[in-house]
C-alpha positions in Angstrom: 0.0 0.0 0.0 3.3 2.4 0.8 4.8 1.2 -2.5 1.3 2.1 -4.6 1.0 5.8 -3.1 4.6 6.1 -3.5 4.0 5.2 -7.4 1.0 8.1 -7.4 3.2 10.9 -5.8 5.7 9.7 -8.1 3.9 9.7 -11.2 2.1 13.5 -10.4 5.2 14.7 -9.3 6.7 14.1 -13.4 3.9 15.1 -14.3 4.4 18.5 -12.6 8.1 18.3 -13.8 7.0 17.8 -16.8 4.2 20.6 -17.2 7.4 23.0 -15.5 9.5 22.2 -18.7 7.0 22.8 -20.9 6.2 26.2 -19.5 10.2 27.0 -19.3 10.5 26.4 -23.0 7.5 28.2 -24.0 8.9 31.4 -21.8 12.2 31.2 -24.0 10.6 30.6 -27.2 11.6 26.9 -27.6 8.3 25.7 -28.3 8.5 23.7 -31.9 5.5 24.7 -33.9 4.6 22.7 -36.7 2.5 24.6 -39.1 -0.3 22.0 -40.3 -3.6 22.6 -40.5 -5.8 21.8 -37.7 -9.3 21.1 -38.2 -10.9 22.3 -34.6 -14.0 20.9 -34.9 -12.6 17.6 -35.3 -9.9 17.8 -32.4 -13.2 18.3 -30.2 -15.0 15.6 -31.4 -12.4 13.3 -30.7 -11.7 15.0 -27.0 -15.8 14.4 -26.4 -15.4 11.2 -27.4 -12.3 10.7 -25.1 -14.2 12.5 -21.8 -17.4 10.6 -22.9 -17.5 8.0 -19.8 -16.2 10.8 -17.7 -18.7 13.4 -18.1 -21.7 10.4 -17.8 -20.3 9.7 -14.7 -20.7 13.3 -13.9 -23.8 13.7 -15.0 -22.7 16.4 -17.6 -23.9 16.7 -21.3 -21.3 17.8 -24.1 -22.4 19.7 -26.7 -20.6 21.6 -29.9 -21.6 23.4 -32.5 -19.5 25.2 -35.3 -16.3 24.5 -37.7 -12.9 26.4 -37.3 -9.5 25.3 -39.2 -5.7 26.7 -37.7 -2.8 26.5 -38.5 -0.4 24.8 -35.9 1.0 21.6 -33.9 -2.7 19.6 -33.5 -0.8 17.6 -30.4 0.2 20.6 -28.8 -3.8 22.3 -29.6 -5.4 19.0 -28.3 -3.7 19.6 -25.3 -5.2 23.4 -24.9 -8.5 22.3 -25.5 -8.5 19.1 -23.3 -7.6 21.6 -20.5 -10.1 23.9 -20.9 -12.7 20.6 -21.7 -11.7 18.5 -18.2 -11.9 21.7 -16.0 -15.2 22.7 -17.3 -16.3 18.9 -16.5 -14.8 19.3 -13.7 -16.8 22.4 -12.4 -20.1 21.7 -14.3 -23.1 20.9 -11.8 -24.9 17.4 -12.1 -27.3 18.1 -15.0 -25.1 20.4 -16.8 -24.0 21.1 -20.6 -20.6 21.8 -21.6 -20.8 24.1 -24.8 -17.8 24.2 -27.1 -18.6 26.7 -29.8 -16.5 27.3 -32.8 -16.7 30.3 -35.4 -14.9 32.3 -38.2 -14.9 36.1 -37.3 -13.2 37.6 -39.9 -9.6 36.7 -40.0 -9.9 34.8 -36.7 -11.4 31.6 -35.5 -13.1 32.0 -31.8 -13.0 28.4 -29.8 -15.7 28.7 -26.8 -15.8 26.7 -24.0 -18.5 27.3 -20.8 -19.9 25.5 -18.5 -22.9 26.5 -16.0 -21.7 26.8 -12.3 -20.7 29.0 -9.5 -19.3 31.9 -11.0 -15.7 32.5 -9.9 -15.1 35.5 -8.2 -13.5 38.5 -10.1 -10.8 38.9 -8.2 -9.5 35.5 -9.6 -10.3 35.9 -12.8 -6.7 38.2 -13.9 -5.0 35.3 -12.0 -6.4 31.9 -13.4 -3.7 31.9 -16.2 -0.8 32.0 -13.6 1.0 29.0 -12.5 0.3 27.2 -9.4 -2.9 29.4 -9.2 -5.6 28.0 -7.6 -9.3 29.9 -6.8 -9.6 27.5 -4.0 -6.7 25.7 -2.9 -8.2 24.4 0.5 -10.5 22.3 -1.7 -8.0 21.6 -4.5 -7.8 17.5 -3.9 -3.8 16.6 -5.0 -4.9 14.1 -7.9 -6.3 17.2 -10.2 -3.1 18.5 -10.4 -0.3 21.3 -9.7 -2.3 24.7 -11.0 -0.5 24.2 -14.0 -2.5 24.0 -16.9 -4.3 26.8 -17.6 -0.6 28.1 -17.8 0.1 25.8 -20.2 -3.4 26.3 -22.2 -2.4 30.1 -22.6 1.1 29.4 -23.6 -0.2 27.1 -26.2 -2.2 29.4 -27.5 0.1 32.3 -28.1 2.6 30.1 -29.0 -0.3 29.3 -32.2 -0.4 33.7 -32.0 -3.8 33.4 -30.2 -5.0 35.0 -26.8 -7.2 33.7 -24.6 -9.8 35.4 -22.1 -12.0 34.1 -19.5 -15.4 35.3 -17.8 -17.4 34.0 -15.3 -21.3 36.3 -14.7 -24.7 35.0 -14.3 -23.6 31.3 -13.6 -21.5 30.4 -16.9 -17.7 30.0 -17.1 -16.4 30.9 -20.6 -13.5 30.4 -21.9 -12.4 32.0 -25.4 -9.5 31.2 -27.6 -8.8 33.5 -30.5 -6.5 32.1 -33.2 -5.3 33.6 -36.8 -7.6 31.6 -38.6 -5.5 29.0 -41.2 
């Protein structure tokens, strides 16, 4: 039983390594960007179908709606988006939908991604993109991880010359990602 918990704090603890790394080479502009196109709609397809017995479990619907194609590394844009997908799972009530909206504005494609629940505060809002941030971190349980990876989800997108932006009003988290469309 020792041995087995070891084995968890080990394993999260490279993972946290790892996350750092990443982060350290996207601060020195080390990230290699491949410059394919990246059909977004599909990358969320296959993430629902990936957090499909999760969000059951959870008692959360997933929903999308929309068509978007970048240009960039799809592995390192899968990552982004599975982020901002397993936290809004995470946070989405029992009876909630987890909207992921995708749209060409111009000369930008806009990925959405909200879930219903208790608005976070304002005051965190600025802060949610830094590492090791946590709204909470008296209820932060040590298996969801380090704080790290809405970090890594905005250096991802920059790295792909996107921003991202967050608001939380009237019971809905959304997260936006804006990318030069491909």
């Amino acid at each position: 039983e020792v041995l087995y918990s070891n084995l968890e704090e080990y394993d999260r603890l490279a993972r946290m390594i790892g996350d750092m790394l990443f982060l350290a080479k996207a601060d020195n502009g080390l990230l290699v960007q491949r410059s394919d196109p990246v059909d977004l709609a599909e990358e969320v397809r296959q993430l629902f179908e990936f957090y499909e017995a999760w969000s059951e479990e959870q008692g959360v619907v997933l929903a999308s709606v929309g068509e978007g194609i970048v240009s960039g590394d799809r592995l390192m844009l899968r990552r982004a988006i599975s982020n901002l997908l397993s936290n809004a799972i995470r946070h989405a009530p029992r009876g909630g939908t987890v909207r992921v909206r995708i749209e060409r504005i111009g000369l930008e494609v806009r990925l959405s991604v909200e879930n219903p629940g208790e608005p976070i505060p304002p005051e965190h809002l600025p802060r949610l993109f830094d590492r090791f941030y946590q709204v909470d971190a008296s209820r932060h349980r040590s298996h969801e991880g380090a704080g790290l990876g809405m970090a890594i989800t905005k250096s991802i997108i920059e790295a792909h010359g996107g921003r991202i932006a967050v608001t939380s009003t009237d019971g809905v988290t959304r997260f936006e990602a804006i990318f030069p469309a491909g």
